[in-house]
N, CA, C and O atoms as a Tinker XYZ file with bonds, in Angstrom:
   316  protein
     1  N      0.841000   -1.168000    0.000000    73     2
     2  CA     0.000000    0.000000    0.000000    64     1     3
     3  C      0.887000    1.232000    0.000000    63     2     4     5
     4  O      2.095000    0.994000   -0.020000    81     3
     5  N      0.618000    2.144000    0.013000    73     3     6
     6  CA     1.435000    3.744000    0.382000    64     5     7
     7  C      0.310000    4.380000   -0.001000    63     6     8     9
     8  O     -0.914000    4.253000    0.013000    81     7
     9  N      1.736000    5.597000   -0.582000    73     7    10
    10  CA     0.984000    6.876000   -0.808000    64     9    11
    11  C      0.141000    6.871000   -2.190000    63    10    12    13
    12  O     -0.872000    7.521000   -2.450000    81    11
    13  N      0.913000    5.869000   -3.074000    73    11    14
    14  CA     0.719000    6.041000   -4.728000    64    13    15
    15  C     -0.522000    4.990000   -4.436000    63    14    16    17
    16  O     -1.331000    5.064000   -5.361000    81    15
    17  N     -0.934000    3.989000   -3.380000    73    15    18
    18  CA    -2.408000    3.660000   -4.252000    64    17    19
    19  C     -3.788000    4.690000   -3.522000    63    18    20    21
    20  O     -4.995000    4.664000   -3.762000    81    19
    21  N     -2.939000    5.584000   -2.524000    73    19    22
    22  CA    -4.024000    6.318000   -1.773000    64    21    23
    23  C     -4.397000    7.653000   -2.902000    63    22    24    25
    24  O     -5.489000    8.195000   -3.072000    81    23
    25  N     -3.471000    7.861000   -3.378000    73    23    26
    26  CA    -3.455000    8.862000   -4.447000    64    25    27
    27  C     -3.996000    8.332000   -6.030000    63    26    28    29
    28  O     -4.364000    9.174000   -6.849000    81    27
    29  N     -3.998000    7.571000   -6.198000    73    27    30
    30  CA    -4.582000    6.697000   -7.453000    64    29    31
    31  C     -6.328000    6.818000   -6.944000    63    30    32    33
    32  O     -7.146000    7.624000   -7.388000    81    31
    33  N     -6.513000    5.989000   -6.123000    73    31    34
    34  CA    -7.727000    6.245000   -4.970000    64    33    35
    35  C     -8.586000    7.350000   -5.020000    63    34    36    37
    36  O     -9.756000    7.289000   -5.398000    81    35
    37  N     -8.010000    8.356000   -4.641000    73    35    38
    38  CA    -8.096000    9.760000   -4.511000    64    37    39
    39  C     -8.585000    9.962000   -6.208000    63    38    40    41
    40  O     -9.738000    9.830000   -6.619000    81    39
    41  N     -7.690000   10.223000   -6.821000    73    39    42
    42  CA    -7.898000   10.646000   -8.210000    64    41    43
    43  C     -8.822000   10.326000   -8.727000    63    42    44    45
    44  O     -9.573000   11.178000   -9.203000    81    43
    45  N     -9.133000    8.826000   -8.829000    73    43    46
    46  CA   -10.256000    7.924000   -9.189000    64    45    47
    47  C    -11.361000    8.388000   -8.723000    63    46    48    49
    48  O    -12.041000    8.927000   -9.597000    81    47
    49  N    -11.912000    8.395000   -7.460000    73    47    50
    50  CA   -12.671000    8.671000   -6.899000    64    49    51
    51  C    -13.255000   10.411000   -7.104000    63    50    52    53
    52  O    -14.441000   10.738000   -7.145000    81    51
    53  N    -12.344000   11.128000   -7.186000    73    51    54
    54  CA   -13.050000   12.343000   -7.606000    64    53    55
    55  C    -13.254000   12.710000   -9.244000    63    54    56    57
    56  O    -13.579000   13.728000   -9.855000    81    55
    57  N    -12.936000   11.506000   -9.576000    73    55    58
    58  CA   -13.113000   11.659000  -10.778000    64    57    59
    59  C    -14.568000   11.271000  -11.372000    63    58    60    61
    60  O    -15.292000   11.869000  -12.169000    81    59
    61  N    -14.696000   10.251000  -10.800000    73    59    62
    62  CA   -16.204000    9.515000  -10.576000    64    61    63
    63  C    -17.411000   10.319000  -10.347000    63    62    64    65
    64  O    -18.408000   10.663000  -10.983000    81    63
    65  N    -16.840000   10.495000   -9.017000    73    63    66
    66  CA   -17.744000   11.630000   -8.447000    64    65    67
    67  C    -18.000000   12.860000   -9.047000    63    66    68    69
    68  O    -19.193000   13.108000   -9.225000    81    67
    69  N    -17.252000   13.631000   -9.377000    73    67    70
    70  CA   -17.424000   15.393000  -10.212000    64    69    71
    71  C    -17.475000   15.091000  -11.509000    63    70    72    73
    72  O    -18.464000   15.463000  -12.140000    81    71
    73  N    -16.629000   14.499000  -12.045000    73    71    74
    74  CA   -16.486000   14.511000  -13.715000    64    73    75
    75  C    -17.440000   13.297000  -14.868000    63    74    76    77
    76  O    -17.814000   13.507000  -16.022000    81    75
    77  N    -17.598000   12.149000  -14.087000    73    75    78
    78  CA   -18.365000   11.233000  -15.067000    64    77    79
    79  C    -19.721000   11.665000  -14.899000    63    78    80    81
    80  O    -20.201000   11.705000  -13.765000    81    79
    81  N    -20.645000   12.118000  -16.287000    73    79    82
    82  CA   -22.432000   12.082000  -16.091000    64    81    83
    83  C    -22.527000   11.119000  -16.671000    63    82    84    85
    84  O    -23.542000   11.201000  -17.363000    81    83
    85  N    -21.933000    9.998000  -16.837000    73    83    86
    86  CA   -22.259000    8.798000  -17.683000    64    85    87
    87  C    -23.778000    8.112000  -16.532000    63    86    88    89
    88  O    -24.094000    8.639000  -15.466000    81    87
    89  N    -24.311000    7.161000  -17.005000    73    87    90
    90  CA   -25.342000    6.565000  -15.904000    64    89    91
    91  C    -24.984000    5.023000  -16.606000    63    90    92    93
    92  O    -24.735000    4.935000  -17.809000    81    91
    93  N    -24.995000    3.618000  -15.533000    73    91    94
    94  CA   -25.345000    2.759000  -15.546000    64    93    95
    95  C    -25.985000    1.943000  -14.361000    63    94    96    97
    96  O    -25.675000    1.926000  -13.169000    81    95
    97  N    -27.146000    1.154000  -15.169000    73    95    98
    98  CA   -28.014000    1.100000  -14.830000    64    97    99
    99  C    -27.669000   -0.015000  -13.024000    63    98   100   101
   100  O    -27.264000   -1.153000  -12.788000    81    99
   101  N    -28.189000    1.329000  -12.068000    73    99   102
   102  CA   -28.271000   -0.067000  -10.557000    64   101   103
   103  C    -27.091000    0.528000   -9.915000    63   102   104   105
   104  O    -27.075000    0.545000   -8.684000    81   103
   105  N    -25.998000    1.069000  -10.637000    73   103   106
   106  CA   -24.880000    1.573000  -10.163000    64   105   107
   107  C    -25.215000    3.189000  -10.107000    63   106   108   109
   108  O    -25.765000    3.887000  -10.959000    81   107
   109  N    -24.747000    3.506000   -8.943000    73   107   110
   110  CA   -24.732000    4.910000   -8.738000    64   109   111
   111  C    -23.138000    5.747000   -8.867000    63   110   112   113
   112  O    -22.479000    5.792000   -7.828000    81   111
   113  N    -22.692000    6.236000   -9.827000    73   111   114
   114  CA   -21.164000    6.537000  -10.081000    64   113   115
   115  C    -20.931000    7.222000   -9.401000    63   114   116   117
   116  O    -19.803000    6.975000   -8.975000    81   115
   117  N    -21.426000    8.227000   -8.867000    73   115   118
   118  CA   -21.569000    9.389000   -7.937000    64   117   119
   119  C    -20.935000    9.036000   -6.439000    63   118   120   121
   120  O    -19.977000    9.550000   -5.860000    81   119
   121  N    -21.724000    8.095000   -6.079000    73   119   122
   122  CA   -21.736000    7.331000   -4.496000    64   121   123
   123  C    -20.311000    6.479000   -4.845000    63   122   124   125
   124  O    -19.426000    6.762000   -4.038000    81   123
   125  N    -19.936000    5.575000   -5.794000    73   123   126
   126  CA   -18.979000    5.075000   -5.868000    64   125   127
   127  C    -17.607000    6.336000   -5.622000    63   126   128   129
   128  O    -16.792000    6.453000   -4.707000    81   127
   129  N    -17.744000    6.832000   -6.400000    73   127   130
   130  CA   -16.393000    8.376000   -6.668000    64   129   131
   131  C    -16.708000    8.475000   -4.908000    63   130   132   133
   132  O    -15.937000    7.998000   -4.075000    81   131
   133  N    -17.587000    8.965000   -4.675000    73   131   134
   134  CA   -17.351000    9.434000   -3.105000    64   133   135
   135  C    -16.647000    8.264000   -2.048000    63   134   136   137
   136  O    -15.913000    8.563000   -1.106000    81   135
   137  N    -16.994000    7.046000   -2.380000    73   135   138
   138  CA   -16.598000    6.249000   -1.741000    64   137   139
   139  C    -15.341000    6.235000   -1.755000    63   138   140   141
   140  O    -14.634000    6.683000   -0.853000    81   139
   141  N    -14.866000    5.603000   -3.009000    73   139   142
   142  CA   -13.612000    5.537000   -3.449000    64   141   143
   143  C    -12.396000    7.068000   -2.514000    63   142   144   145
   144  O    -11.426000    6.950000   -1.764000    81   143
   145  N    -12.930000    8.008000   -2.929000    73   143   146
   146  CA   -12.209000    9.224000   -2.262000    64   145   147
   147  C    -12.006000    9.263000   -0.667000    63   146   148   149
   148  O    -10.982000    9.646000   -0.101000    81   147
   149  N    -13.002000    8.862000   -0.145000    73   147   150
   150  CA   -12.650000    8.348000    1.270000    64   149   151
   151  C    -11.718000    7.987000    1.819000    63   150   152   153
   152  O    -10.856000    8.502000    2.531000    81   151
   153  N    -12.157000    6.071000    1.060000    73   151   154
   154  CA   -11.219000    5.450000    1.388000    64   153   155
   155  C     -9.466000    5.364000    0.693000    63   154   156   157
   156  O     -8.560000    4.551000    0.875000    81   155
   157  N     -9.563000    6.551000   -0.102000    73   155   158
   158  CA    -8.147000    7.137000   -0.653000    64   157   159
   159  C     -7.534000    8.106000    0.548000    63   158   160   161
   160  O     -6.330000    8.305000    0.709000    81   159
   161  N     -8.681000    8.716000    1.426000    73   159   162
   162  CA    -7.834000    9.816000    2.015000    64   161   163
   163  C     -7.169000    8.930000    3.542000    63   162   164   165
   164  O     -6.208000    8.998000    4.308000    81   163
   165  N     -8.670000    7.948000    3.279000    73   163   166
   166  CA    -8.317000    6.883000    4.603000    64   165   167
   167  C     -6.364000    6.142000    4.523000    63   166   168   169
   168  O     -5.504000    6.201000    5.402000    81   167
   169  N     -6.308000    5.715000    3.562000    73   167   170
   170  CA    -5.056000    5.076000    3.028000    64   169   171
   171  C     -4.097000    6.174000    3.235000    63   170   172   173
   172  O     -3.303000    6.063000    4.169000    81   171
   173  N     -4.073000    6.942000    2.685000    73   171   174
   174  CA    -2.913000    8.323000    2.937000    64   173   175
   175  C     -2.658000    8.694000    4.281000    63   174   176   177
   176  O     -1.558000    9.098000    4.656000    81   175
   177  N     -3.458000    8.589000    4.874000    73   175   178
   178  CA    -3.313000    9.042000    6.518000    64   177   179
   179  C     -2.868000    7.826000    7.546000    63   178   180   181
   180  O     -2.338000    7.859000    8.657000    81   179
   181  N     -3.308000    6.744000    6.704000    73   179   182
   182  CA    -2.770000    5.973000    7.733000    64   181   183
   183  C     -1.638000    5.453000    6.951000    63   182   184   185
   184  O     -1.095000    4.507000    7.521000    81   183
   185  N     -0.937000    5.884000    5.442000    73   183   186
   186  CA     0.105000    5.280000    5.666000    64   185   187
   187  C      1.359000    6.602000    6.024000    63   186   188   189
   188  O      2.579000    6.445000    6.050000    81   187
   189  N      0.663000    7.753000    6.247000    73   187   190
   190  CA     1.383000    8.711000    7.104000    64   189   191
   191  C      1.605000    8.759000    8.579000    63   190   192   193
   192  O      2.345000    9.578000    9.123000    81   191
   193  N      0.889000    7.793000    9.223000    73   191   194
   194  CA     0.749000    7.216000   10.558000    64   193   195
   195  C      2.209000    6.204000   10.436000    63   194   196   197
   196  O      3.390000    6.339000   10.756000    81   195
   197  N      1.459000    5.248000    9.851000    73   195   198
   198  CA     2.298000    3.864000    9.847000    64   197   199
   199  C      3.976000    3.917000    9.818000    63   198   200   201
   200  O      4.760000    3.303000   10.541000    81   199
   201  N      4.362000    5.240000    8.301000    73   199   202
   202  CA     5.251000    5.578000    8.405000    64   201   203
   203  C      6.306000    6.267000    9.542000    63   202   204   205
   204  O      7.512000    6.171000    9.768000    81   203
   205  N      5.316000    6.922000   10.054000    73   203   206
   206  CA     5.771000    7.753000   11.368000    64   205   207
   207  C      6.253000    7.195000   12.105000    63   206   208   209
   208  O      7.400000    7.307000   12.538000    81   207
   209  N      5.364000    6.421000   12.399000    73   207   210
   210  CA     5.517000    5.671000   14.462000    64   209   211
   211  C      6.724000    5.104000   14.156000    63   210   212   213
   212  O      7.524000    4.936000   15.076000    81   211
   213  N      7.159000    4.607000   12.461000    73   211   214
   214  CA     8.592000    3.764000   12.964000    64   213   215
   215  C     10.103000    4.395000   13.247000    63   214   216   217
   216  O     11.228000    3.968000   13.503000    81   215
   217  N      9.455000    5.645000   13.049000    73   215   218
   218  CA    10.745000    6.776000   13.664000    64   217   219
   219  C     10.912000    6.764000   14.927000    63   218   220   221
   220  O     11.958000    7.206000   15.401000    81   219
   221  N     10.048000    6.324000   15.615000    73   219   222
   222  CA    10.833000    6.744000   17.482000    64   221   223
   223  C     11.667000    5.778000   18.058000    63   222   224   225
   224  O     11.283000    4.619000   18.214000    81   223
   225  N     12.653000    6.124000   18.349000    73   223   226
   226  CA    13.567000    5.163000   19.234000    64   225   227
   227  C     12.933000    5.462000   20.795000    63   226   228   229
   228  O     12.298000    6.446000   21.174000    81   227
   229  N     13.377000    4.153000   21.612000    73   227   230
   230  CA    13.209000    4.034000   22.783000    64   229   231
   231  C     14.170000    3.403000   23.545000    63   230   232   233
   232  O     14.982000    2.689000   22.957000    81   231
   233  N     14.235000    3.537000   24.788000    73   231   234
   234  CA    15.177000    3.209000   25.927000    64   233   235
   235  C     14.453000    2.847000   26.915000    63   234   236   237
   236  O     13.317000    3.258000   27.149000    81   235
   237  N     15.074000    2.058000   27.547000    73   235   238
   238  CA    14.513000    0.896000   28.731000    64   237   239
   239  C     15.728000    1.114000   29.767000    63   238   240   241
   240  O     16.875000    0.764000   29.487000    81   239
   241  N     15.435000    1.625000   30.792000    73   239   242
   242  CA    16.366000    1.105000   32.065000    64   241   243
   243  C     15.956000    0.668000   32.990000    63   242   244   245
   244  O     14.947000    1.202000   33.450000    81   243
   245  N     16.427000   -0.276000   33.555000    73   243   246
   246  CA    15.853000   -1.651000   33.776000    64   245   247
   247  C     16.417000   -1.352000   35.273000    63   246   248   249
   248  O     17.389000   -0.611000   35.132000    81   247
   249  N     16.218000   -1.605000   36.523000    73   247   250
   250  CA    17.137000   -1.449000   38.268000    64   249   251
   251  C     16.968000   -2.533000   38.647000    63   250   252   253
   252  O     15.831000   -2.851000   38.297000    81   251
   253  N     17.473000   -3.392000   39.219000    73   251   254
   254  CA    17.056000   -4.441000   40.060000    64   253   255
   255  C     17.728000   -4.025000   41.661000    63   254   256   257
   256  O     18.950000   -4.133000   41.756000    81   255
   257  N     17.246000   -3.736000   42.428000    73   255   258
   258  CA    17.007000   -3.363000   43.973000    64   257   259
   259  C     17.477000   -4.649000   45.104000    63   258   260   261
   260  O     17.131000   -5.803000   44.853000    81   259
   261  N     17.855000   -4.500000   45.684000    73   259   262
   262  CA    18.597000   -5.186000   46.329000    64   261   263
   263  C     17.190000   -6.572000   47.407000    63   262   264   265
   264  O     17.454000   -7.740000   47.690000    81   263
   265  N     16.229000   -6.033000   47.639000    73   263   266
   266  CA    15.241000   -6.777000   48.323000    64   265   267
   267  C     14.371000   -7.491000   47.023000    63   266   268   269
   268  O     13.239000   -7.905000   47.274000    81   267
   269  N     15.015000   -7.653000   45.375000    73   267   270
   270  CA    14.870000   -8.638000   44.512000    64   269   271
   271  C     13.713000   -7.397000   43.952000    63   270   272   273
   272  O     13.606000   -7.710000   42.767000    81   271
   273  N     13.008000   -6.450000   44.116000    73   271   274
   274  CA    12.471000   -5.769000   43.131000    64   273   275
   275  C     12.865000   -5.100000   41.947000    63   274   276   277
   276  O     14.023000   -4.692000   41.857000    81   275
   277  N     11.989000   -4.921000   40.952000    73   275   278
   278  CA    12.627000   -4.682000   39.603000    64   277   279
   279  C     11.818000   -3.134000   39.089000    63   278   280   281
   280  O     10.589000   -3.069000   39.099000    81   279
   281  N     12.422000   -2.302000   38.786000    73   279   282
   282  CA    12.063000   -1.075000   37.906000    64   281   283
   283  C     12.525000   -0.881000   36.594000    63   282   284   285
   284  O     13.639000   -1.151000   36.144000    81   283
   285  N     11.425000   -0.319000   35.950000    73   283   286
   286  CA    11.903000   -0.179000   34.579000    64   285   287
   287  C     11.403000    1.491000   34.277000    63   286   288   289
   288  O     10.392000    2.048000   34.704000    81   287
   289  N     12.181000    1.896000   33.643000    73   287   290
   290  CA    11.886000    3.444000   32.700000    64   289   291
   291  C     12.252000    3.361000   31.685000    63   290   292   293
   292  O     13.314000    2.964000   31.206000    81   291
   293  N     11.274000    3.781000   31.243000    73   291   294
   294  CA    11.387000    4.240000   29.713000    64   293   295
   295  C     10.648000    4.977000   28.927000    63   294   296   297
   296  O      9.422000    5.078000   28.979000    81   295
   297  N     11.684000    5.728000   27.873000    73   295   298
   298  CA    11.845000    6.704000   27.524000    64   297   299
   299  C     12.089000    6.686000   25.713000    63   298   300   301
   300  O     12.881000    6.052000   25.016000    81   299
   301  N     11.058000    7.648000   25.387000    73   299   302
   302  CA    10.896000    7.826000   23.722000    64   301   303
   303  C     11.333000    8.378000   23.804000    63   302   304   305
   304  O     11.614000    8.964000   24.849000    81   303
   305  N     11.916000    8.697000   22.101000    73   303   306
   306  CA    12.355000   10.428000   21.277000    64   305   307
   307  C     11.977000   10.161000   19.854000    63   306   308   309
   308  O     11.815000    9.032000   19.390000    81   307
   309  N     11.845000   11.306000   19.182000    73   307   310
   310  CA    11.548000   11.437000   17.924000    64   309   311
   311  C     13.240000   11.355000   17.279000    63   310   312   313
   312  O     14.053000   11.911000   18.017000    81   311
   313  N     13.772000   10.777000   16.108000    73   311   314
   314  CA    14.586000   10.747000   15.880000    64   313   315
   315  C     14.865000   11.926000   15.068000    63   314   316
   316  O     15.995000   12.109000   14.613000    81   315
């Protein structure tokens, strides 16, 4: 998936929607284009999500305490 089928998506879909007056019959082209555009903007955003989150590094420090208890911290950053 990415950006290029959210944008294909996209294109399609408003294309449907604003530009075809064609009619066939049972199918509504209109409702399709809208659909389609949706789920194009849906795809773009989440593969702008997906992409993201795999940028943060993290750190773990780990204590172990002398009466056998254990602590942990940790800590994000944006790279």
């Amino acid at each position: 998936m990415g950006y290029g089928l959210g944008a294909f998506l996209l294109a399609v879909g408003l294309i449907l929607a604003l530009a075809v007056q064609d009619a066939v019959d049972g199918v509504d082209l209109q409702m399709i284009g809208w659909i389609l555009t949706i789920v194009g903007l849906g795809v773009i955003i989440l593969s702008a999500v997906t992409l993201n989150s795999g940028r943060r590094k993290g750190t773990v420090a780990t204590t172990t305490h002398a009466d056998g208890s254990v602590t942990e911290r940790r800590t994000e950053h944006d790279v």
